[in-house]
C-alpha positions as CSV (number, residue, x, y, z in Angstrom):
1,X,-24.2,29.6,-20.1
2,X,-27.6,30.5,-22.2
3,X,-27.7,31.1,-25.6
4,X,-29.5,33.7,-27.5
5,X,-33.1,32.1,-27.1
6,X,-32.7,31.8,-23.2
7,X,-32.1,27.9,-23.4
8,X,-29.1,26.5,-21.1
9,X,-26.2,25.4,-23.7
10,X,-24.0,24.0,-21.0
11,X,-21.7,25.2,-17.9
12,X,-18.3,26.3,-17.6
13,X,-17.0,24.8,-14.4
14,X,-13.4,23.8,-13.1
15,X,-11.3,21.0,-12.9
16,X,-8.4,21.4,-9.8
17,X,-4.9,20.9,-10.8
18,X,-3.0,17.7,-9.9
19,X,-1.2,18.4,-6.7
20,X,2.3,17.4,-6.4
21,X,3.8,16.0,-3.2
22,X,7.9,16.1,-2.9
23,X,10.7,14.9,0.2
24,X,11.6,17.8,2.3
25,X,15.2,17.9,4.0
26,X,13.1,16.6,7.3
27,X,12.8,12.9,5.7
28,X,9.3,14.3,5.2
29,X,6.8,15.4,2.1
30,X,5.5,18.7,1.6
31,X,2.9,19.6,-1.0
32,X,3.6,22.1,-3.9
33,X,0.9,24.9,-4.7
34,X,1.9,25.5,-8.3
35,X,0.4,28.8,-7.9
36,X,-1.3,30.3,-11.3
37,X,-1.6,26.5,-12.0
38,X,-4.4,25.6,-9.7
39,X,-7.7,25.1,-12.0
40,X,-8.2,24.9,-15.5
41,X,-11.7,26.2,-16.7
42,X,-13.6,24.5,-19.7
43,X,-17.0,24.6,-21.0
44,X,-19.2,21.2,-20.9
45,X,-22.1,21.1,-23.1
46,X,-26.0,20.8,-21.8
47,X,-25.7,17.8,-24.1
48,X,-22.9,15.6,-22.3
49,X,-25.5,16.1,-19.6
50,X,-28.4,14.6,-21.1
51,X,-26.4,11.9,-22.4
52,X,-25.4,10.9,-19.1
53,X,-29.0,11.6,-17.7
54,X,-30.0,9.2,-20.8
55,X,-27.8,6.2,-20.0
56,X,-29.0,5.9,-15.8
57,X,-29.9,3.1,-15.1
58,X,-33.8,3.6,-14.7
59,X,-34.3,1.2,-11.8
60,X,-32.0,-0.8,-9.7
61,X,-32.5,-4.1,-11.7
62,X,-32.1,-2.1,-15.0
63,X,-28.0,-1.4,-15.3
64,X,-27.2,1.0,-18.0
65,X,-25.4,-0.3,-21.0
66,X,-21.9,1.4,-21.6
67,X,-20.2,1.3,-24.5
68,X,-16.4,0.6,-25.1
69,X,-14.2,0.0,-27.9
70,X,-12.3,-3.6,-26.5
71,X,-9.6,-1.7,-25.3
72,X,-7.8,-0.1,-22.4
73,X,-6.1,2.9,-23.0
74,X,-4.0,5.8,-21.6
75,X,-3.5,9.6,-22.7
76,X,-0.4,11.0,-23.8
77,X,0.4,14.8,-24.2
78,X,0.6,16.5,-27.6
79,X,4.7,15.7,-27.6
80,X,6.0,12.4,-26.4
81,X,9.7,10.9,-26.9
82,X,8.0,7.7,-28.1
83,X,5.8,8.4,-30.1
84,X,6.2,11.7,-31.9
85,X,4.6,15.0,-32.0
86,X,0.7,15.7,-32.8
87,X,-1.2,18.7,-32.7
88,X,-3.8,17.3,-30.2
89,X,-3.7,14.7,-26.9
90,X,-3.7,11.1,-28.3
91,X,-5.0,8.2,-26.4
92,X,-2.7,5.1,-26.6
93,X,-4.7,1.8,-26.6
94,X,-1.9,0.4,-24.1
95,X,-4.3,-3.2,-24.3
96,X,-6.5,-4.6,-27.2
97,X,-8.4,-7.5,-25.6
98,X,-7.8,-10.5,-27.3
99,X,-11.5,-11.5,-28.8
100,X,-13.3,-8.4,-28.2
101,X,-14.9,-6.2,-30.4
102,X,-11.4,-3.4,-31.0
103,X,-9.5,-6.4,-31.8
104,X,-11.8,-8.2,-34.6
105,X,-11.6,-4.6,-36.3
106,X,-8.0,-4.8,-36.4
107,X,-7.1,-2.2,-33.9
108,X,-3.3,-3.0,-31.6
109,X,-1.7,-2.5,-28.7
110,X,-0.2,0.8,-28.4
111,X,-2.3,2.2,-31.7
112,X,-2.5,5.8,-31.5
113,X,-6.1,7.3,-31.2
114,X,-6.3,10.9,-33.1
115,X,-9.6,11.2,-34.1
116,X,-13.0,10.1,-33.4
117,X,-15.8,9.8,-36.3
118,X,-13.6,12.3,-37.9
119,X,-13.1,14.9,-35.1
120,X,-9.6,15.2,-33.3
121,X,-9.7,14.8,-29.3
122,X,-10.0,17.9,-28.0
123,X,-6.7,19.6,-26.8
124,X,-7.3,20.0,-22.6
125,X,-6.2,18.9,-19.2
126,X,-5.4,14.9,-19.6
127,X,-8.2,13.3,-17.3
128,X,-10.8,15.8,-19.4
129,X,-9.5,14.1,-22.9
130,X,-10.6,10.9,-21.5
131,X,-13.5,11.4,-19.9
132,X,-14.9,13.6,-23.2
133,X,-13.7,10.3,-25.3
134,X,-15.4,8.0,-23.0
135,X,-18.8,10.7,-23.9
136,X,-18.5,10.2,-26.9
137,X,-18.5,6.7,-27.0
138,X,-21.9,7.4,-24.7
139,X,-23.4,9.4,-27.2
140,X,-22.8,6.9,-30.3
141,X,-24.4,4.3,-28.1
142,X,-24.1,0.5,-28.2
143,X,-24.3,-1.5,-31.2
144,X,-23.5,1.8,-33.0
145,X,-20.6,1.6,-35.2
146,X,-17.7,4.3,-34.8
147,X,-15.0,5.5,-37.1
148,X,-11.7,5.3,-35.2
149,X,-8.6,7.6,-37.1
150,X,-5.5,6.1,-35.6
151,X,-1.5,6.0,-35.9
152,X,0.3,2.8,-35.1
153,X,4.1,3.9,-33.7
154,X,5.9,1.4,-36.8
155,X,3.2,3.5,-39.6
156,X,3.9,6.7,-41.0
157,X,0.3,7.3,-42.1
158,X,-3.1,7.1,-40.0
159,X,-5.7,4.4,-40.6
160,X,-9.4,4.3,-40.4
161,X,-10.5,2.3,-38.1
162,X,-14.2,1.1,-38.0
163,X,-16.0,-0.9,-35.4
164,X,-19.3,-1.7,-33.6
165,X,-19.7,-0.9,-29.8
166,X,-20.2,-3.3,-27.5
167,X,-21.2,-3.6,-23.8
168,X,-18.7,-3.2,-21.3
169,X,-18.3,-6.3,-19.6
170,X,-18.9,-6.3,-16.5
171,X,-17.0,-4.4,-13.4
172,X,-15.6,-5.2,-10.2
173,X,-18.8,-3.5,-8.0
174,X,-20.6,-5.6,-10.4
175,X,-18.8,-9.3,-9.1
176,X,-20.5,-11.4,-6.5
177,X,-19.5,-11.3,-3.1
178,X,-19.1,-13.9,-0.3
179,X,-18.5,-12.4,3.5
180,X,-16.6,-14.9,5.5
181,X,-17.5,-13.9,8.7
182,X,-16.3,-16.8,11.1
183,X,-12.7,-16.5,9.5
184,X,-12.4,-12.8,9.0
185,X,-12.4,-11.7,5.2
186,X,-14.3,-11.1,2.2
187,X,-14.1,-12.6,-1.5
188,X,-15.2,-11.6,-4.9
189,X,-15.8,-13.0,-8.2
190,X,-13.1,-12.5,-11.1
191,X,-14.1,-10.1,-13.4
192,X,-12.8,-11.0,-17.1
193,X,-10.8,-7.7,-16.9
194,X,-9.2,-8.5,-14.2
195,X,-6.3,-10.7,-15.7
196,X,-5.6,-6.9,-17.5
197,X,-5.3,-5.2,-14.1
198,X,-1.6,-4.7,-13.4
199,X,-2.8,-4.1,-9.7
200,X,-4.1,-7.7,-9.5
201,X,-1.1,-9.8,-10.5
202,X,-2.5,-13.0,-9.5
203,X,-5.5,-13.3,-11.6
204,X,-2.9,-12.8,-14.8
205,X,-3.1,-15.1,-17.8
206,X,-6.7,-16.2,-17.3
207,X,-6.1,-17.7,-13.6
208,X,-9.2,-19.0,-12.1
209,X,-10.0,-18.5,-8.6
210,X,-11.9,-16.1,-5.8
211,X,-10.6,-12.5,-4.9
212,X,-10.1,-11.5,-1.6
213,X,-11.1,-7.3,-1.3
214,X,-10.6,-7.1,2.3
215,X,-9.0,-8.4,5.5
216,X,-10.0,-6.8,8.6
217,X,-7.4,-6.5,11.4
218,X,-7.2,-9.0,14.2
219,X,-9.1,-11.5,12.5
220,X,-8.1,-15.2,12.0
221,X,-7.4,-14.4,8.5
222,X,-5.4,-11.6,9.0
223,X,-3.2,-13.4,11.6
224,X,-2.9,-16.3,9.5
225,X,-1.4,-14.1,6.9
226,X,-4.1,-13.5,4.5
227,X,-3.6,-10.4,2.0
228,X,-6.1,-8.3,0.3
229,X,-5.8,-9.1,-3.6
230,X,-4.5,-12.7,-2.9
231,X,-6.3,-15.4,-5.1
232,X,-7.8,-18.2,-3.9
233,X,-7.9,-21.1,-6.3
234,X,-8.8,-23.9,-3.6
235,X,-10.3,-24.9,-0.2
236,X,-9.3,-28.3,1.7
237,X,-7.7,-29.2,-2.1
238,X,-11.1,-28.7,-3.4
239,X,-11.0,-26.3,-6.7
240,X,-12.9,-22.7,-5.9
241,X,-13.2,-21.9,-9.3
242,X,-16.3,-19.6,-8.6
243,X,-17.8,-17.7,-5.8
244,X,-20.6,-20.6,-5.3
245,X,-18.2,-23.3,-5.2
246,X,-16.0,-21.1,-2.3
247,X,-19.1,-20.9,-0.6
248,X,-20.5,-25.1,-1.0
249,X,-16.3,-25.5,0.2
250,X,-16.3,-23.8,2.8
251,X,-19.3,-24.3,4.4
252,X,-19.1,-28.1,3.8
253,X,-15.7,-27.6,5.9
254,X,-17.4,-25.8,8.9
255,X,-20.3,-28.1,9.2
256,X,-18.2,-31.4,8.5
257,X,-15.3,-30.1,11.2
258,X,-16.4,-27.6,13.2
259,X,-13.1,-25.2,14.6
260,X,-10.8,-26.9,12.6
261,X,-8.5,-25.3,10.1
262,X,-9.1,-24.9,6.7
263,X,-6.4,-24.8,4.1
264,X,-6.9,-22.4,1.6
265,X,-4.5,-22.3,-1.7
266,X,-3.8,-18.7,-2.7
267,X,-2.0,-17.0,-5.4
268,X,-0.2,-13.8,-4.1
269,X,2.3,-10.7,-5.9
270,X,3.8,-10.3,-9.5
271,X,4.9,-13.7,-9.9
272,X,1.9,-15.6,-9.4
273,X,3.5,-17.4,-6.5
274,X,1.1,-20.9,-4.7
275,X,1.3,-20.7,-1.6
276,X,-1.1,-22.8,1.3
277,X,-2.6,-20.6,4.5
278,X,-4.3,-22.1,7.2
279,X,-7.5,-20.6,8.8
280,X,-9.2,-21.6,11.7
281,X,-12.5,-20.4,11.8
282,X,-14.5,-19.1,15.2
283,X,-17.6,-19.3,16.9
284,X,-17.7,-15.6,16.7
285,X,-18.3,-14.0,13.6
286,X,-15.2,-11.3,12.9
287,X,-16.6,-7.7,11.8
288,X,-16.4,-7.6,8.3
289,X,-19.0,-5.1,6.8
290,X,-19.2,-5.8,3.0
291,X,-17.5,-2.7,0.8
């Protein structure tokens, strides 16, 4: 799309609708086409492209700063039983984090999000709402402040909610990595986000400890029973608080006892349960390629 001076002002591209999978009378699943529901077309402005452009990193040792609001949050359609009607998407903050940045300004679990420096979200396909919230953020920039407009369920009236921007602490692909090749698996660092992720029930509650990511087939650790997203807090009842201290553990194990088993304390599932696996490492280095 060009506007009337020949300069691009953005693109109007397509975003595929969600596919639905349902049981068949086989035992099976069976995909439904929703047909006349397939894409939804919108317009994305030249400008959400620079700001993207603007925030790459500009070499490999230079990450780009992105901001966030101390929050994780979900989007709700413009009617929900909970939380009542509004005339645009909302996004629920379903987690302040304790100590961040959202939560100093007063902002709580399950506020309402209507508006942003004034504007209301923009009323499109769920994912979109996010993503253009998340470009706005982008375009304020850290250490910017923002004005927040949002609703908390037990309120009647909305609130103005202002904040400064901080860095996004760090991901998961950002977490150091330890490959473990003579027993079979691979560990990470805890992010401080990770106690927040409801698909890593072990690191809950500030637990401290080493993540394993994967577990290739066939190797000792996989025989031994070792389970991707289990948390190891301790090797040979030494504390592995760290991915340096999992290393200086288990290497002091290998060279101190060659082919003899290692005990690793793990957390595993919902509950947090301890459990102890044994490992015994080989000669031969198991194939585990680092993700």
């Amino acid at each position: 799309v060009f506007d009337e001076n020949g300069q691009v002002a953005g693109m109007v591209t397509a975003q595929p609708f969600d596919r639905f999978v349902t049981p068949n009378q086989q035992g099976g699943q069976q995909e439904l086409l929703l047909k006349g529901r397939q894409v939804t077309s919108f317009f994305s402005s030249a400008s959400n492209f620079a700001t993207i452009l603007d925030y790459m990193a500009k070499t490999p040792d230079t990450p780009r700063l992105m901001p966030w609001i101390g929050a994780l949050f979900d989007v709700l359609p413009s009617t929900d039983s909970r939380f009542g009607e509004y005339k645009t998407p909302v996004l629920r903050l379903g987690t302040v984090i304790p100590g961040q940045n959202g939560d100093k300004a007063g902002l709580q679990n399950d506020d309402l999000v209507l508006a942003v420096n004034g504007k209301p979200l923009e009323k499109q396909a769920a994912n979109l709402v996010a993503r253009d919230f998340q470009r706005q953020l982008l375009q304020t920039g850290v250490n910017s402040e923002i004005t927040l407009t949002v609703r908390h369920p037990r309120q009647k009236e909305d609130s103005q909610v202002k904040l400064r921007l901080e860095p996004l602490p760090p991901q998961a692909q950002e977490a150091a990595r330890y490959v473990v090749q003579s027993m079979g698996f691979i560990v990470r660092e805890l992010m401080m986000l990770d106690q927040y992720n409801e698909g890593i029930p072990a690191a809950k509650n500030g637990a401290k400890g080493v993540l394993v990511i994967y577990v290739p087939q066939q190797g000792p650790a996989y025989v031994a029973g070792l389970e991707n997203n289990d948390l190891i807090t301790a090797v040979n009842d030494q504390k592995a608080d760290s991915i340096s201290d999992f290393k200086k553990a288990i290497e002091d194990s290998i060279k101190a006892s060659p082919g003899k088993e290692i005990k690793l304390i793990i957390r595993r599932g919902k509950d947090a349960e301890t459990q102890s696996i044994n490992i015994k490492p080989t000669s031969q280095p198991t194939s585990a390629p680092a993700k």
